[in-house]
C-alpha positions as CSV (number, residue, x, y, z in Angstrom):
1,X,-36.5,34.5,33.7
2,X,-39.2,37.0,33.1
3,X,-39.0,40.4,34.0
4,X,-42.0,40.0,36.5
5,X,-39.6,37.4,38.4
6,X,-36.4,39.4,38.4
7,X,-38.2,42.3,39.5
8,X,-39.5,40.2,42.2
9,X,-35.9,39.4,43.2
10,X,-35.1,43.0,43.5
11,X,-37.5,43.9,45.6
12,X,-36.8,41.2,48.0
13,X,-33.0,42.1,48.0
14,X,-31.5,44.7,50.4
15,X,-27.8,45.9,49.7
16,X,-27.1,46.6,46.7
17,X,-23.0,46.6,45.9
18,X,-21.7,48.3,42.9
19,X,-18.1,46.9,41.7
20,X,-15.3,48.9,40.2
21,X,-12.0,46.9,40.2
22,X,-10.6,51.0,40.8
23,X,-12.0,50.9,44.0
24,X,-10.8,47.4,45.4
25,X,-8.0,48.8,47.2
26,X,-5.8,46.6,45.3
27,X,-7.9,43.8,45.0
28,X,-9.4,42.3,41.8
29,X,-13.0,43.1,41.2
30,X,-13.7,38.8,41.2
31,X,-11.8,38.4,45.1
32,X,-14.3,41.8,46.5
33,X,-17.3,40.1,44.7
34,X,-16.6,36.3,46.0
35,X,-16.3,38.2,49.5
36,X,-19.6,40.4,48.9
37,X,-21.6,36.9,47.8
38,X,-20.5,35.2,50.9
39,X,-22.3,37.9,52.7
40,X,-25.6,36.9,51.4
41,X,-25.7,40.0,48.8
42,X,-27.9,39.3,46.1
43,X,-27.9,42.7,44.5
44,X,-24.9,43.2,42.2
45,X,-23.9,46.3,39.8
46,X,-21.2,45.6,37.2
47,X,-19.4,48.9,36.8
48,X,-16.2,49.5,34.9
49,X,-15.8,52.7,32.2
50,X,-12.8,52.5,31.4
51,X,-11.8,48.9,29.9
52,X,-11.4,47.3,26.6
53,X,-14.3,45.5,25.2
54,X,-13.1,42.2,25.1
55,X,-11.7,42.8,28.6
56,X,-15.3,44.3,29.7
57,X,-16.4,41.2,27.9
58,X,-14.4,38.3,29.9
59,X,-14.8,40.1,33.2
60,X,-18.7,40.8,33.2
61,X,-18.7,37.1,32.1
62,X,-16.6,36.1,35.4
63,X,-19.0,38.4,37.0
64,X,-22.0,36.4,35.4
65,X,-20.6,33.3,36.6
66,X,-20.1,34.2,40.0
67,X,-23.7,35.4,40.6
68,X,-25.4,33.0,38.4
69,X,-23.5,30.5,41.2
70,X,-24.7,32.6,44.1
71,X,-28.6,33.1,43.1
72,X,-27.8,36.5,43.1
73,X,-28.9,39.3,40.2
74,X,-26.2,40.9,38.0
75,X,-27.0,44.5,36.7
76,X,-24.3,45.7,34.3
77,X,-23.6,49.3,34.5
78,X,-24.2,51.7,31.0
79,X,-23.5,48.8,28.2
80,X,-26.8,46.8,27.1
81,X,-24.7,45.1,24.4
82,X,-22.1,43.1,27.2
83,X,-25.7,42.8,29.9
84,X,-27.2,40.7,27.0
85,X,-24.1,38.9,25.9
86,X,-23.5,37.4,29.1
87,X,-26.8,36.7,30.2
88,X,-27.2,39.6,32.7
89,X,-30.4,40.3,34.5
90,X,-30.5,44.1,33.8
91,X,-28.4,47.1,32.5
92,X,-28.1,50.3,34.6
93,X,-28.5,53.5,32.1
94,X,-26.9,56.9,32.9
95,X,-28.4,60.0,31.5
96,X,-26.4,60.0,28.4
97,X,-26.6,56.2,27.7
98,X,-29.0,54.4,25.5
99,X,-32.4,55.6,26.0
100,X,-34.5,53.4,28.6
101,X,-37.5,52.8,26.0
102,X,-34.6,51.8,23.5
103,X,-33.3,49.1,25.8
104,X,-36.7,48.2,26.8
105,X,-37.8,47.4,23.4
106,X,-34.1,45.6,22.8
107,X,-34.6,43.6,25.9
108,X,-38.6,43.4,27.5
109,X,-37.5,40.8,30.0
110,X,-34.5,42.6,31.4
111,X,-34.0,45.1,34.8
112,X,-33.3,48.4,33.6
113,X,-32.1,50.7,36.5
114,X,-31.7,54.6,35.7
115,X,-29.9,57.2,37.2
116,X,-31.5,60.0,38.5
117,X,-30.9,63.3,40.0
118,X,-34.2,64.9,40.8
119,X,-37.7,64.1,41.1
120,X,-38.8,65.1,37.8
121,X,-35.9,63.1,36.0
122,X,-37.3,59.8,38.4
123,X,-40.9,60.8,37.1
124,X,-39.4,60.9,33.0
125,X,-37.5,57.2,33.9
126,X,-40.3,55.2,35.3
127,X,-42.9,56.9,32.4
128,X,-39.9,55.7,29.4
129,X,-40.5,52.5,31.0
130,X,-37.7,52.0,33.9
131,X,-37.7,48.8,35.7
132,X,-36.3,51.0,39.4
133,X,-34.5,54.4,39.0
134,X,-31.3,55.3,41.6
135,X,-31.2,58.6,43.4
136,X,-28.3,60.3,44.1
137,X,-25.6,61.7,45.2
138,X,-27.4,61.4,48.5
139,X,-24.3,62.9,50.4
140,X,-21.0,64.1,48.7
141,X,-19.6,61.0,47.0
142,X,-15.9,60.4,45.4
143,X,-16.5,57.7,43.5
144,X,-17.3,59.8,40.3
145,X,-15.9,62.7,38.5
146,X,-18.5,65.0,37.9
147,X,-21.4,64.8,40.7
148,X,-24.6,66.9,40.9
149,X,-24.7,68.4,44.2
150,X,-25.9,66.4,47.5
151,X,-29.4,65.8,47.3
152,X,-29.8,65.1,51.0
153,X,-31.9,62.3,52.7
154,X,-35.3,64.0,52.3
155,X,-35.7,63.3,48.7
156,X,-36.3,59.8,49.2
157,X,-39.9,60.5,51.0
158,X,-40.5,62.8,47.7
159,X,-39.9,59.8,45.7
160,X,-41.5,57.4,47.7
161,X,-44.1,59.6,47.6
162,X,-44.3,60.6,43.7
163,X,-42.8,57.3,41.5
164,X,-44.3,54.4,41.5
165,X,-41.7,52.4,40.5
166,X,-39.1,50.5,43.1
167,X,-36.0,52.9,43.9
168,X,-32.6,52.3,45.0
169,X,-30.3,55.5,46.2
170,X,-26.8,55.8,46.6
171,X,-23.8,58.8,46.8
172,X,-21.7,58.7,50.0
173,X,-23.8,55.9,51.8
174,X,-21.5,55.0,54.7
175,X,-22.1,52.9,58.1
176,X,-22.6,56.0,60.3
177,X,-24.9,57.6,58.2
178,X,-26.8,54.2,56.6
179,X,-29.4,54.3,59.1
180,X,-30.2,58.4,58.2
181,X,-31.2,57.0,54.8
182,X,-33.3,53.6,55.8
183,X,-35.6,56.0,58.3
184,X,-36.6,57.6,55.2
185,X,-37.9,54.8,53.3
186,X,-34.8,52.9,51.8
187,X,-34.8,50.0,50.7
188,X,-32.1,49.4,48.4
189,X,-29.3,51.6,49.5
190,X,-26.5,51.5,47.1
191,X,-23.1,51.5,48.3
192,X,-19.1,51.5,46.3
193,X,-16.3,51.9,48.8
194,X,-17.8,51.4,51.8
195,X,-18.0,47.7,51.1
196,X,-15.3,47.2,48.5
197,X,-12.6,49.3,49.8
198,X,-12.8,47.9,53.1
199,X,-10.3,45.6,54.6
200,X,-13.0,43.1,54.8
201,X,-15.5,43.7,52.1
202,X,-17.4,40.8,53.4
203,X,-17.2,42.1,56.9
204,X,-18.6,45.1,56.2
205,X,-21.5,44.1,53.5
206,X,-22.7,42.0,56.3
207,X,-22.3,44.6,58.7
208,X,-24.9,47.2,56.4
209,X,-27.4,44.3,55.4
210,X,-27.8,43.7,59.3
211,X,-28.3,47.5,59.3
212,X,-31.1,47.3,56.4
213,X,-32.6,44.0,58.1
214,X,-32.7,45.7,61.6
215,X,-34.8,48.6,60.2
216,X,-36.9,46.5,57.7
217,X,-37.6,44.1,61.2
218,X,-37.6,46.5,64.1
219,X,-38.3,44.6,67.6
């Protein structure tokens, strides 16, 4: 697939579920994902830190299969090297990761998302070649260590406004606050534990794509 096409893909996609197996509430990361698919997700992030490679290795390839099955994209967080040895459709880069033109020039036909923090560090992403960047934290968020503070809802009609590039945004995106973020222009809205700690992660990523849908499609 060209990067054109998978591009395409993401734009026509709406939630967008980023997996830790940490964050399954006891679950493995494959049971959350089959549940997630079966929503109609298409919009998959990869995320795990902390294993060995060989485990990363078999489990982004499980992940591969799984959303290969599904039609859906697979984005592996941080690690270019395991995105292109199981076929993934794009790699998501940190700040400290593998420079986007680096990973461009290693892989032209691949998504590469980028996290951001700021307006001017969206602007230095899509200008090194960045397929979408992430905003965020949006609100306060738990699911990481170390956060930058809350950027608030209002940046995303900054970055609407000043990148040109598609955007996703993410940090503390829950079901009573979701619709806060799609009045001001998301599309994309990222989201960990609200779908995969849930009792019913399937349940509940249905529930926020109806959310997206109803805003994208208002009567």
């Amino acid at each position: 697939m060209t990067h054109a096409e998978r591009m395409d893909r993401f734009e026509k996609s709406d939630l967008y579920v980023v997996i830790t197996e940490a964050f399954c509430a006891g679950r493995s990361s494959e049971e959350v994902l089959d549940a997630v698919l079966e929503a109609g997700v298409t919009l998959i992030q990869f995320r795990e830190k902390d294993l060995d490679d060989d485990r990363m290795y078999d489990r982004a390839r499980a992940f591969r299969r799984l959303t290969r099955k599904a039609d859906a994209l697979l984005i592996v967080d941080d690690r270019i090297d395991v995105a292109l040895a199981v076929e993934a459709d794009g790699v998501h880069l940190g700040r400290h990761d593998l420079p986007i033109s680096v990973a461009r020039k290693l892989a032209p036909d691949m998504i590469i998302g980028a996290s951001t923090h700021s307006i001017e560090q969206a602007r230095e992403a899509e200008k090194a070649g960045a397929s979408y960047v992430n905003i965020g934290p949006i609100y306060a968020t738990q699911t990481k260590q170390k956060t930058a503070a809350p950027l608030g809802p209002e940046i995303l009609d900054a970055i609407a406004r000043e990148v040109g590039i598609p955007f996703s945004c993410m940090g503390g995106i829950k079901p009573e606050n979701i619709a806060e973020v799609l009045a001001h222009g998301a599309r994309h809205p990222a989201v960990v534990t609200a779908v995969t700690a849930h009792p019913d992660p399937g349940a509940a990523a249905a529930g926020l794509r109806a959310r997206i849908l109803e805003c994208a499609n208002p009567a």
